[in-house]
KEKOLNU-296443 format. One record per atom (N, C-alpha, C): residue number from 1; atom name; x, y, z. Coordinates in Angstrom, 3 decimals, always signed. Example, Ala and Ser with C-alpha at 12.3 -4.5 7.8 and 13.67 -1.06 7.14 Angstrom:
// KEKOLNU-296443
{pt 1; N; {+13.190; -5.690; +7.800}}
{pt 1; CA; {+12.300; -4.500; +7.800}}
{pt 1; C; {+13.200; -3.300; +7.800}}
{pt 2; N; {+12.850; -2.250; +7.080}}
{pt 2; CA; {+13.670; -1.060; +7.140}}
{pt 2; C; {+12.900; +0.030; +7.870}}
// end
This chain:
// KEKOLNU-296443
{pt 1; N; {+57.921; +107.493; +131.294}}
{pt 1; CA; {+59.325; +107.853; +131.353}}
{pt 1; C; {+59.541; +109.115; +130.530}}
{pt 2; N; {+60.421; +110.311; +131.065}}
{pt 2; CA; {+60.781; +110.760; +130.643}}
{pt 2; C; {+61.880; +111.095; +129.788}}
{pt 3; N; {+61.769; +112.141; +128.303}}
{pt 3; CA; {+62.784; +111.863; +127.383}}
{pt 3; C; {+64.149; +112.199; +128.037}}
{pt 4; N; {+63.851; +113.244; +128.603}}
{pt 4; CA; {+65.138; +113.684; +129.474}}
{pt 4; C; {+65.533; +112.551; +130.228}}
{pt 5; N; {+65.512; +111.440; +131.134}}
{pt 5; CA; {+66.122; +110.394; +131.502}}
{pt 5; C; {+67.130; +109.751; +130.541}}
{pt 6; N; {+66.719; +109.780; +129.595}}
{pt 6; CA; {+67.816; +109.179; +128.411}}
{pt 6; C; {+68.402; +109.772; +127.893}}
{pt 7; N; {+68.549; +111.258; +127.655}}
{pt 7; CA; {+69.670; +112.145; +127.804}}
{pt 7; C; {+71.271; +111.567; +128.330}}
{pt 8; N; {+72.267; +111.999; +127.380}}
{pt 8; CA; {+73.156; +111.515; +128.148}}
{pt 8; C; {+73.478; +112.944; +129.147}}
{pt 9; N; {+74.065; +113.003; +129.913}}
{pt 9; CA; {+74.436; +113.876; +130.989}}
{pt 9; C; {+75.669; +114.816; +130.695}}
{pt 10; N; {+76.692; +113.737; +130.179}}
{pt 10; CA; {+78.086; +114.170; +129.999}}
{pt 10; C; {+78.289; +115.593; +128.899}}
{pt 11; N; {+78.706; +116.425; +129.525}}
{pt 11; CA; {+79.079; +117.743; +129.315}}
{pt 11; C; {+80.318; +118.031; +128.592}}
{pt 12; N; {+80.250; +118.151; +127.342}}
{pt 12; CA; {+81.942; +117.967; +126.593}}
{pt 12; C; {+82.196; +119.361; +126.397}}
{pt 13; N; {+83.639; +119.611; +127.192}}
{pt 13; CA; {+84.413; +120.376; +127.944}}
{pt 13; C; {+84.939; +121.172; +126.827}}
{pt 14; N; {+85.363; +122.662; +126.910}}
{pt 14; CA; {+87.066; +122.638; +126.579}}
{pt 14; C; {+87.974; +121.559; +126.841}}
{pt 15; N; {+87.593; +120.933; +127.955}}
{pt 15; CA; {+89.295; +119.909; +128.262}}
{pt 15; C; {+88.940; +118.769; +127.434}}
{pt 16; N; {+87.846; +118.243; +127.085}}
{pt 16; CA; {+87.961; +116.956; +126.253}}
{pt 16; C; {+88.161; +117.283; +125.073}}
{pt 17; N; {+87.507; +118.441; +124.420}}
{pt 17; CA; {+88.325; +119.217; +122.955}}
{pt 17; C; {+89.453; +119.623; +122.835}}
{pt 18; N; {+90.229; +119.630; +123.754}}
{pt 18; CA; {+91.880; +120.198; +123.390}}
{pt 18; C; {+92.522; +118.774; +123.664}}
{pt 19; N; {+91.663; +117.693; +124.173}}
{pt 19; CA; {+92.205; +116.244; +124.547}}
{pt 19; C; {+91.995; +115.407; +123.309}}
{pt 20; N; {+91.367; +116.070; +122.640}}
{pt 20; CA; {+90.895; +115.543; +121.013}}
{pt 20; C; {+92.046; +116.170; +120.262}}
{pt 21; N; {+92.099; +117.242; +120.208}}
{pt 21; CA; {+92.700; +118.557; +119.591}}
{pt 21; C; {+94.580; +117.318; +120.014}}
{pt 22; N; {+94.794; +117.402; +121.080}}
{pt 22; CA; {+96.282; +117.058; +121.302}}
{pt 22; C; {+96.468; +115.280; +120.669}}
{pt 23; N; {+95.108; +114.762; +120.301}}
{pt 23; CA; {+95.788; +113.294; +119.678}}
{pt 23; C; {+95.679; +113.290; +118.355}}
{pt 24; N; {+94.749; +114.166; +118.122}}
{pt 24; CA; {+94.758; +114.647; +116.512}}
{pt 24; C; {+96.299; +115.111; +116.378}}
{pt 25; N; {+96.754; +115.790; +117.148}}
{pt 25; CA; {+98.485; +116.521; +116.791}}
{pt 25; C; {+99.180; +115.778; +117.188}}
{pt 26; N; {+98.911; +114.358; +117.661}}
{pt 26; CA; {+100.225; +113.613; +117.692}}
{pt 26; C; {+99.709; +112.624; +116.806}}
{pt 27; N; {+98.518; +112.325; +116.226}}
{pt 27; CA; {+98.325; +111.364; +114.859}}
{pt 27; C; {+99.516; +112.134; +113.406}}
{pt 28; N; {+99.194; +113.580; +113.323}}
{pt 28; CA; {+99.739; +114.371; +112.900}}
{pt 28; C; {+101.570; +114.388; +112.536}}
{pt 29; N; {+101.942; +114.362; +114.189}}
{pt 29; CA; {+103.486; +114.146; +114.511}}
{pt 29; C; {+103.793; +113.082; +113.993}}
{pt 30; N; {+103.099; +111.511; +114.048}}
{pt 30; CA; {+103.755; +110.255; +113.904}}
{pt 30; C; {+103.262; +110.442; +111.956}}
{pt 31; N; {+102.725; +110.671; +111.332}}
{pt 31; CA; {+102.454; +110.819; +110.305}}
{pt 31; C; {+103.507; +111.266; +109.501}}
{pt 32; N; {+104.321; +112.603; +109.991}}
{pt 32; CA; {+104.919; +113.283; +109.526}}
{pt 32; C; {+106.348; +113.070; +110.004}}
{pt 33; N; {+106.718; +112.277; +110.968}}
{pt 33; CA; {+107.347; +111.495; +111.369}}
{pt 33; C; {+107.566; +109.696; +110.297}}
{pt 34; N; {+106.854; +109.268; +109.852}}
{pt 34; CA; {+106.593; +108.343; +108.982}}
{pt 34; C; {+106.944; +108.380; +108.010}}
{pt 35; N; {+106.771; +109.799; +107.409}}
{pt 35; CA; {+106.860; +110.312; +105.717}}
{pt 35; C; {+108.310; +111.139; +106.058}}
{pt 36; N; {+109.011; +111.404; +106.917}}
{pt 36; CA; {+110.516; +111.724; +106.931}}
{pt 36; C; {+111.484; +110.753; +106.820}}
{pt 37; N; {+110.756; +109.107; +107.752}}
{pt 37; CA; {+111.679; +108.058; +107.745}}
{pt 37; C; {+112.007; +107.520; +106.298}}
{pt 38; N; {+110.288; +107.607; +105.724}}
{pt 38; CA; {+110.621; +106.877; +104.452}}
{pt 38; C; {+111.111; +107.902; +102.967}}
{pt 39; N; {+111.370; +109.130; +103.625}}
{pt 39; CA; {+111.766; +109.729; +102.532}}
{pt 39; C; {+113.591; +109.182; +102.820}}
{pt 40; N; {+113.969; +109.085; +104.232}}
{pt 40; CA; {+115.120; +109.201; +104.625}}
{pt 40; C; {+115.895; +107.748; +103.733}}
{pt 41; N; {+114.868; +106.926; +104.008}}
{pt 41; CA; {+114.540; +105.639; +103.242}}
{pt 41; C; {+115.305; +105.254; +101.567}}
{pt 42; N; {+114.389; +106.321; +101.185}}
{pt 42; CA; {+114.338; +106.175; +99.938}}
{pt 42; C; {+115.976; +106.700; +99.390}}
{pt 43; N; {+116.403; +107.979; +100.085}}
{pt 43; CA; {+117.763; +108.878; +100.247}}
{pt 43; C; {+118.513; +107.864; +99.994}}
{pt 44; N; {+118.663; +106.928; +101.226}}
{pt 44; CA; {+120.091; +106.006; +101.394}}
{pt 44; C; {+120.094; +105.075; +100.354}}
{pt 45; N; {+118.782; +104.762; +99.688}}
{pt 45; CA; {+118.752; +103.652; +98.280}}
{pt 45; C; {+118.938; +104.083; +96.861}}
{pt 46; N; {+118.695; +105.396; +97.021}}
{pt 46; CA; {+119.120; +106.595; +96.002}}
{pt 46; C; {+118.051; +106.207; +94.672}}
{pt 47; N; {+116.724; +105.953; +95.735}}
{pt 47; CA; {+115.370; +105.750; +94.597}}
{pt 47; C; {+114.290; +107.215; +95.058}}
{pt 48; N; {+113.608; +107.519; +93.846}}
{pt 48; CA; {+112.686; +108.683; +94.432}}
{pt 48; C; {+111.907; +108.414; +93.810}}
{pt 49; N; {+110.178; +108.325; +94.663}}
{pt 49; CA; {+108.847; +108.524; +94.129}}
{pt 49; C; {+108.180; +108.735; +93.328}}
{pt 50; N; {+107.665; +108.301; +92.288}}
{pt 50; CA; {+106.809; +108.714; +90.920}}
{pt 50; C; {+105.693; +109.046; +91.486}}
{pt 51; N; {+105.670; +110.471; +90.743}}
{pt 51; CA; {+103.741; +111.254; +91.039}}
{pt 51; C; {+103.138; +110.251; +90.495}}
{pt 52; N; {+101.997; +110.883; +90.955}}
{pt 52; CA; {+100.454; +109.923; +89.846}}
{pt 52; C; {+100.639; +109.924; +88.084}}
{pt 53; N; {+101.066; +111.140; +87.478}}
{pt 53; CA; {+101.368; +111.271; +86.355}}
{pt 53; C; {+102.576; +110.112; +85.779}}
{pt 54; N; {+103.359; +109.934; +86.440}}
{pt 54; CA; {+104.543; +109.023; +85.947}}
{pt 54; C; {+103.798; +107.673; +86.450}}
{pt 55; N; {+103.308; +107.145; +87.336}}
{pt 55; CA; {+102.676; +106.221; +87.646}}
{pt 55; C; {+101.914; +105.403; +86.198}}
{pt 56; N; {+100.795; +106.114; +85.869}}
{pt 56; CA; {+100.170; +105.751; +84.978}}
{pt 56; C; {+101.064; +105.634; +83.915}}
{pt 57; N; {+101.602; +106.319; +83.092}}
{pt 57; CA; {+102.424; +105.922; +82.138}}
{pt 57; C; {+103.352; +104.898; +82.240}}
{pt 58; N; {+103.258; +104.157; +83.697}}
{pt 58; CA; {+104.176; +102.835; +83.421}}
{pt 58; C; {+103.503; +101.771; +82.396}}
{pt 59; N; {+104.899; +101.149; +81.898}}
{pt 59; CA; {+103.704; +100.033; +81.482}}
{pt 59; C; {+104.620; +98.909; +82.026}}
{pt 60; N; {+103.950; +97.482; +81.615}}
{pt 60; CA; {+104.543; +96.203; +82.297}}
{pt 60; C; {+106.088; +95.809; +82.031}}
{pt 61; N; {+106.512; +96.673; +80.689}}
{pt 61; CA; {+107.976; +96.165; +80.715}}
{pt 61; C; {+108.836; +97.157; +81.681}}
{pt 62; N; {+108.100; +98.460; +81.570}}
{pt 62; CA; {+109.418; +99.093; +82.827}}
{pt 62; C; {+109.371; +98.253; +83.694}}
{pt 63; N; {+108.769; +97.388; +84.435}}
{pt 63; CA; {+109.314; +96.272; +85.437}}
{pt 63; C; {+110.412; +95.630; +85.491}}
{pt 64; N; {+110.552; +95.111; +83.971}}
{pt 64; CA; {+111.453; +94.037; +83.849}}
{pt 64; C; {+112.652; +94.614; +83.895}}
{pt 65; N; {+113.872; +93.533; +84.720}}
{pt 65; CA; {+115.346; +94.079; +85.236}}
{pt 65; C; {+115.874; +92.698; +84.348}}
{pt 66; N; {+116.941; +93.067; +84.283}}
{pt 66; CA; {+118.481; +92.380; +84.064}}
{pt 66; C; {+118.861; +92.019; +85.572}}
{pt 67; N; {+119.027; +92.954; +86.468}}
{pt 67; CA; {+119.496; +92.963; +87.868}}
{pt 67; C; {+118.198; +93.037; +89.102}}
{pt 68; N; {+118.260; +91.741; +89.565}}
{pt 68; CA; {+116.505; +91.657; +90.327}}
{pt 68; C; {+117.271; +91.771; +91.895}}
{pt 69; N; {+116.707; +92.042; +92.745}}
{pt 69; CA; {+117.029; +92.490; +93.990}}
{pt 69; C; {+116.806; +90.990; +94.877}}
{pt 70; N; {+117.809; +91.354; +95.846}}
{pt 70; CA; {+116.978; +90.109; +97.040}}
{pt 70; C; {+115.163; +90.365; +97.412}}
{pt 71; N; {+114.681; +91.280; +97.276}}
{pt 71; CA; {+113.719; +91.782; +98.139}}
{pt 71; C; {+112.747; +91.346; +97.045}}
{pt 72; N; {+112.911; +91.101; +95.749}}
{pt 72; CA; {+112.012; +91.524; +94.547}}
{pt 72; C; {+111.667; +90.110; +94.428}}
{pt 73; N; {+110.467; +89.831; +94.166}}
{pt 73; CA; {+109.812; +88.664; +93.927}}
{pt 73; C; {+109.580; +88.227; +92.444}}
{pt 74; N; {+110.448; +87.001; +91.799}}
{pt 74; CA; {+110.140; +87.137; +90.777}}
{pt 74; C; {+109.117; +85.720; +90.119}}
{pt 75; N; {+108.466; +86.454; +89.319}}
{pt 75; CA; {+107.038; +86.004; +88.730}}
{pt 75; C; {+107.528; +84.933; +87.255}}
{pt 76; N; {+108.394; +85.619; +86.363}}
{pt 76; CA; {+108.867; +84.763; +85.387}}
{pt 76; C; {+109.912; +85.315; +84.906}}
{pt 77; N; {+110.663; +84.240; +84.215}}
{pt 77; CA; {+112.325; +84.977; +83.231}}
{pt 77; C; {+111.676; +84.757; +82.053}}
{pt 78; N; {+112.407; +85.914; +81.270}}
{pt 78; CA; {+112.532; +86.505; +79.801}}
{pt 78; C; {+113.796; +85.820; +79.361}}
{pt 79; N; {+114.010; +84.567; +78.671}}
{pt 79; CA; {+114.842; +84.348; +77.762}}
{pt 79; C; {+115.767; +85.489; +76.894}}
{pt 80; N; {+117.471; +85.766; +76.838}}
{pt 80; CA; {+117.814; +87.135; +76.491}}
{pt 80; C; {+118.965; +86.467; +75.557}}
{pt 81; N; {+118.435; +86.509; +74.147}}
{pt 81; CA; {+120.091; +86.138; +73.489}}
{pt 81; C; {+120.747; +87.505; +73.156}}
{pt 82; N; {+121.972; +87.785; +73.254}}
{pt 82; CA; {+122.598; +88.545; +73.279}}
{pt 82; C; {+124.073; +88.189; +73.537}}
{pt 83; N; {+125.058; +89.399; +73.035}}
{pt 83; CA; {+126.644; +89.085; +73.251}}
{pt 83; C; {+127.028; +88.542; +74.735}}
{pt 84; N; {+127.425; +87.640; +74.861}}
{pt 84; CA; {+127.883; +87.640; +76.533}}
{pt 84; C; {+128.126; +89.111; +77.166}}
{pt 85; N; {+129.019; +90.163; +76.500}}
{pt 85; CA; {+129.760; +91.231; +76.531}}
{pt 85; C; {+128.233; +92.024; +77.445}}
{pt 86; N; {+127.353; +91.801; +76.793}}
{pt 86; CA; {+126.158; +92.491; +77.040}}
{pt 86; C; {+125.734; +92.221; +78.308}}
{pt 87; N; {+125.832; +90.934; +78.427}}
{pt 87; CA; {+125.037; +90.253; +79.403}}
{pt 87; C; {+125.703; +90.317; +80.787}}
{pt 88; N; {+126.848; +91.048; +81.125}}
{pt 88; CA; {+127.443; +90.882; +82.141}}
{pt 88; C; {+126.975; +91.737; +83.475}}
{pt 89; N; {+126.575; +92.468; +83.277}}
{pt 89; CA; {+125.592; +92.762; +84.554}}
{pt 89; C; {+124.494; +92.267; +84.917}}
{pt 90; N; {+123.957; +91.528; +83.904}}
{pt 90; CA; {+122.799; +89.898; +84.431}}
{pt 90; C; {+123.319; +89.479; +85.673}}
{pt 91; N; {+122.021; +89.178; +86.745}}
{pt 91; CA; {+122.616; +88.740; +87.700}}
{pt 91; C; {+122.353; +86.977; +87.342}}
{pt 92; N; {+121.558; +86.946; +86.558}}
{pt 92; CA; {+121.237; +85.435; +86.060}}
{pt 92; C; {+121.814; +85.090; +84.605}}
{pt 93; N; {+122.473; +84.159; +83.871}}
{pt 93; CA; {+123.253; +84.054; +82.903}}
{pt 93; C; {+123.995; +82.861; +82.717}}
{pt 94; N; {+123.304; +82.591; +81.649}}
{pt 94; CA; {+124.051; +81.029; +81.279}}
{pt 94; C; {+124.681; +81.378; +79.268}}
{pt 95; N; {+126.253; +80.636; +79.115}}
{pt 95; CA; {+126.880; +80.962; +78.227}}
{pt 95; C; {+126.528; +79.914; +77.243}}
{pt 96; N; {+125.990; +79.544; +76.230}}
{pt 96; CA; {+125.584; +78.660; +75.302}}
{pt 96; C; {+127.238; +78.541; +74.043}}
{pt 97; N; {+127.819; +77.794; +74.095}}
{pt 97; CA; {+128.921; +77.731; +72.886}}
{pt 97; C; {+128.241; +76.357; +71.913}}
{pt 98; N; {+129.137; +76.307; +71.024}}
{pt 98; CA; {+128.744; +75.267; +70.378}}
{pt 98; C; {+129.117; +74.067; +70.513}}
{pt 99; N; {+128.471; +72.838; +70.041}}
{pt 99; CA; {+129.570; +71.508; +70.656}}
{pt 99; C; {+129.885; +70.879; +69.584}}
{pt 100; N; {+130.896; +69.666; +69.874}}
{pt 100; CA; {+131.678; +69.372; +68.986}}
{pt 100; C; {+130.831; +68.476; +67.581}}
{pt 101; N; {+129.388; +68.796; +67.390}}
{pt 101; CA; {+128.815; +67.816; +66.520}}
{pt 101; C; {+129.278; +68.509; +65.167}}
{pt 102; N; {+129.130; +68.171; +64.014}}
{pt 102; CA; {+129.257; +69.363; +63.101}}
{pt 102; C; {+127.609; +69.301; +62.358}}
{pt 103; N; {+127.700; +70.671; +61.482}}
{pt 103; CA; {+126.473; +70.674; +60.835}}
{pt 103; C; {+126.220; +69.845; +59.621}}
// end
């Protein structure tokens, strides 16, 4: 047998390179299309993106909220004594007074 028999045959074109060339530019389009929605995204929630630099400098308490979202999954509560006065944008909040025992 010859090596040439196992040759493939198929002859790649100009037309199958500009057929490459045109899904590469619409991987491209929906990409850039993607990164407009979710910038558009971010606009209407009036949140914007941390570079890599601000990234790393998070640490675990910038997480923690007073005000947790429907969307936000929460892992554990932080016990918060403080003035009620304080506490009123807590979306979670219980008022402790004293009761009638004496000391």
């Amino acid at each position: 047998a010859d090596v040439e028999e196992f040759m493939p045959t198929t002859d790649y074109t100009a037309e199958s390179r500009t057929a490459g060339e045109k899904d590469q530019k619409a991987v491209e389009l929906a990409e850039q299309q993607q990164k407009a929605e979710i910038q558009r995204i971010l606009e209407d929630e009036h949140l914007q993106l941390l570079d890599d630099e601000q990234k790393e400098s998070l640490t675990f308490l910038d997480a923690l909220t007073g005000q947790p979202r429907d969307d936000d999954g929460l892992l554990f509560a932080l016990p918060v004594v403080a003035p009620y006065s304080v506490l009123r944008t807590y979306k979670f909040k219980s008022k402790m007074v004293p009761g009638p025992m004496k000391k």
